[in-house]
C-alpha positions in Angstrom: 0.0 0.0 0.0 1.6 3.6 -1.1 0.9 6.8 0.8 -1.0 9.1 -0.3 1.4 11.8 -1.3 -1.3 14.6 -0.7 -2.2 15.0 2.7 -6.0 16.1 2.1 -6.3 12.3 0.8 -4.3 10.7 3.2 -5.7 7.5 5.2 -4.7 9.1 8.9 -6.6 12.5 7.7 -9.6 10.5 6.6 -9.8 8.4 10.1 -9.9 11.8 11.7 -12.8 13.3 9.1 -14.7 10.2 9.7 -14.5 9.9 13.5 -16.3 13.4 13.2 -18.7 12.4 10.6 -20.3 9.9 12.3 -20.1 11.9 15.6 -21.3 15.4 13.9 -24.7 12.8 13.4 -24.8 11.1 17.1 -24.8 14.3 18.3 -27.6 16.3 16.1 -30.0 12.9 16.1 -29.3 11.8 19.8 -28.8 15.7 21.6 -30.6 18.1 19.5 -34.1 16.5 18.6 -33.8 13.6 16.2 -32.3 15.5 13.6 -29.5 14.1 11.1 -26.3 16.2 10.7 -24.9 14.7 7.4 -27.8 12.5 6.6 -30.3 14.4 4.5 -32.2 11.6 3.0 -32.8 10.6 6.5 -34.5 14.5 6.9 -35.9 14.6 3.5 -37.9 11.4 4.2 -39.0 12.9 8.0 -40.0 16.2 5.5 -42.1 14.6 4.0 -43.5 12.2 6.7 -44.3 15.6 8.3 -46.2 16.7 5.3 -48.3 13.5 5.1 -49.5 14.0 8.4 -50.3 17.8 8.6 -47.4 18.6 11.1 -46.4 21.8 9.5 -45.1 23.0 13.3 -41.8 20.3 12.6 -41.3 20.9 8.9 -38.5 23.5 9.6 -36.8 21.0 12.0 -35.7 18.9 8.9 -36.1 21.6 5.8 -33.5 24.2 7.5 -30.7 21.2 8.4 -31.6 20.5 4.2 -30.7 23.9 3.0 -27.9 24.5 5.5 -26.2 21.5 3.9 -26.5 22.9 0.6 -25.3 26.3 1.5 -22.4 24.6 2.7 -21.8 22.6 -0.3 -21.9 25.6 -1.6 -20.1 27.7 0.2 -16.6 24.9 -0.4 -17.2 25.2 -3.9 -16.9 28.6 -4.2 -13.9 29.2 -2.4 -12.1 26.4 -4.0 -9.0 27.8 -5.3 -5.2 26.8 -6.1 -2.7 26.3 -3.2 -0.8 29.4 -2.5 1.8 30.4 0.6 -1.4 31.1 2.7 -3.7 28.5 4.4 -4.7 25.5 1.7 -8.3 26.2 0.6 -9.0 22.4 2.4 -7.6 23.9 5.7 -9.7 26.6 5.4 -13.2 25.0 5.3 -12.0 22.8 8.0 -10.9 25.8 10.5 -14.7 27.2 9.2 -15.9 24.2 10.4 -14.0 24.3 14.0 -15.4 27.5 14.3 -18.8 26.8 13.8 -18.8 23.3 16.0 -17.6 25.4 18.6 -20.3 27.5 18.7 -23.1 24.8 18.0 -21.6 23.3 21.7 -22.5 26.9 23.6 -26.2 27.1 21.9 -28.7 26.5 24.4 -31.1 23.1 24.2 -33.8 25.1 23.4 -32.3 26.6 20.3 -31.8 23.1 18.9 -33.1 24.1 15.3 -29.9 26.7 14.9 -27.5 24.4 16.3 -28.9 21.7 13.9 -28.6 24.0 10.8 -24.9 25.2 11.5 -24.4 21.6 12.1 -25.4 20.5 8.9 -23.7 23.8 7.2 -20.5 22.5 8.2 -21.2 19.0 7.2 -21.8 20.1 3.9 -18.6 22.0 3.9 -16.5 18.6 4.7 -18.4 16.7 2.3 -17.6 18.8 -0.8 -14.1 19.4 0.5 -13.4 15.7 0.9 -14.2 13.9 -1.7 -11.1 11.0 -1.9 -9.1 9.3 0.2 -5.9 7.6 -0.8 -7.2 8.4 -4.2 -10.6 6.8 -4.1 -13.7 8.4 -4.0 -15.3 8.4 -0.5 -17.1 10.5 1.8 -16.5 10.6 5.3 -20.1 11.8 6.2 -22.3 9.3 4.9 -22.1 5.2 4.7 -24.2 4.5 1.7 -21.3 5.2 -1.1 -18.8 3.5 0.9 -20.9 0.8 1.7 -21.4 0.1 -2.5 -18.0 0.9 -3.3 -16.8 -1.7 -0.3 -19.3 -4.5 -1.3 -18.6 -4.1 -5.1 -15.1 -4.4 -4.5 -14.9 -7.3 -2.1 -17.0 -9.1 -5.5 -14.5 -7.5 -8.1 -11.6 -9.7 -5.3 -13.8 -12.9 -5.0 -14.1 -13.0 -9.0 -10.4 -12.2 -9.9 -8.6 -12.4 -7.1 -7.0 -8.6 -7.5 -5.2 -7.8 -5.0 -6.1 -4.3 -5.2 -10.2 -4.8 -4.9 -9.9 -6.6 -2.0 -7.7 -3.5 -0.4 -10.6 -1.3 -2.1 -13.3 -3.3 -0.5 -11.5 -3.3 2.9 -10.7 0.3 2.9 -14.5 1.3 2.6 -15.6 -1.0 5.1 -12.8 0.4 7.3 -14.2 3.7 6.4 -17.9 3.1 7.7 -16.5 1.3 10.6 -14.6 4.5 11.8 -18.0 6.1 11.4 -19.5 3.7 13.7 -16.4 4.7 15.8 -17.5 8.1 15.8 -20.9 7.8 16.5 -20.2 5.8 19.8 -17.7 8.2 20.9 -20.4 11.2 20.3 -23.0 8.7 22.2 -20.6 8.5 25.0 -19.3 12.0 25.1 -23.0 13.3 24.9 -23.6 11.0 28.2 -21.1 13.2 30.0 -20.6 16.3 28.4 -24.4 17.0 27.0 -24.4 19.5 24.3 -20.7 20.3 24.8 -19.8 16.9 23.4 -19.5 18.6 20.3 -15.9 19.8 21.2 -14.4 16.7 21.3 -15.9 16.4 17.6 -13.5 19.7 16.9 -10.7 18.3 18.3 -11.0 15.8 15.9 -11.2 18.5 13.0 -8.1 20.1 15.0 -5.9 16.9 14.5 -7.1 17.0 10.5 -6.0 20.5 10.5 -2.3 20.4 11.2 -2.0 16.5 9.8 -2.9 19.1 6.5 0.0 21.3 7.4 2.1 18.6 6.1 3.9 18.9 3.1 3.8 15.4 1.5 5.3 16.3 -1.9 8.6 17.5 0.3 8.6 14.4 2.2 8.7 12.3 -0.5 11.2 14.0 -2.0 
């Protein structure tokens, strides 16, 4: 297995993006009202479960999370640029998203439906500013991509044998499992901490930060 020689699509920074993924979710679903951080086809399906049954009082609870993930999808794409001596455009959605965590963790229980949005805001900003891992296509918000790519590629191995599907296949699955990691953590944090549980989720972020700091093309040279 070779290194990733960029360091936004290195294994060690996806472990830390995924460890937050999945706790960005435990915490909006399990602290802030049964609400999904990174899972919008979880809220566009409550949406419209809401609208079936007349409970127009709850729409917002799902529709805001929905369009704060957009505007933060949008938000990475439009200040995508080349690297220059400054901060990497990649560091800078992540330090965005720091921010706003850290916030979300001092908004009062009763404000859920903010917290929820800037939640998902940021969410949206990690999923359009992390897009591969060691090369591959993966998201580090979401299981269902991974969870094809792993499956398909653990067939791809038990049909030809290639080597390099079955480390495809076990690399997804190791993806969704750090997830799963980060959803217990947030589960247990929350237990503790209550709604500042989400600071453990920057520290996280923190440790992608700097591991970005790293200049890969000089060590490999």
């Amino acid at each position: 297995m070779k290194r990733a020689i960029q360091s936004s699509e290195s294994i060690e920074l996806g472990i830390m993006l995924s460890l937050a993924g999945g706790f960005m979710d435990a915490y909006s679903y399990i602290m802030r009202g049964k609400v999904f951080a990174n899972a919008q086809t979880g809220n566009i399906l409550l949406l419209g479960v809401k609208i079936s049954e007349g409970e127009f009082g709850d729409i917002l609870h799902y529709l805001f999370p929905i369009l704060f993930f957009t505007g933060g999808i949008a938000m990475a794409s439009l200040i995508r640029a080349p690297e220059n001596r400054g901060l990497h455009w990649r560091q800078r959605t992540v330090l965005v998203e720091m921010i706003i965590l850290s916030v979300v963790a001092f908004i009062p229980l009763s404000m859920n439906l903010l917290a929820n949005s800037m939640t998902s805001f940021a969410c949206g900003l990690q999923v359009e500013s992390f897009r591969k891992i060691h090369g591959r296509s993966a998201a580090t918000t979401m299981c269902i991509g991974n969870l094809r790519s792993a499956t398909e590629n653990i067939c791809g191995y038990l049909k030809t044998r290639d080597r390099e599907s079955l480390f495809s296949g076990l690399f997804y699955y190791g993806a969704i499992v750090f997830f799963i990691l980060g959803a217990v953590l947030g589960n247990i944090c929350i237990g503790i901490f209550k709604e500042r549980a989400m600071l453990i989720c920057v520290v996280f972020l923190l440790a992608a930060f700097f591991m970005m700091a790293v200049d890969r093309e000089k060590i490999k040279g």
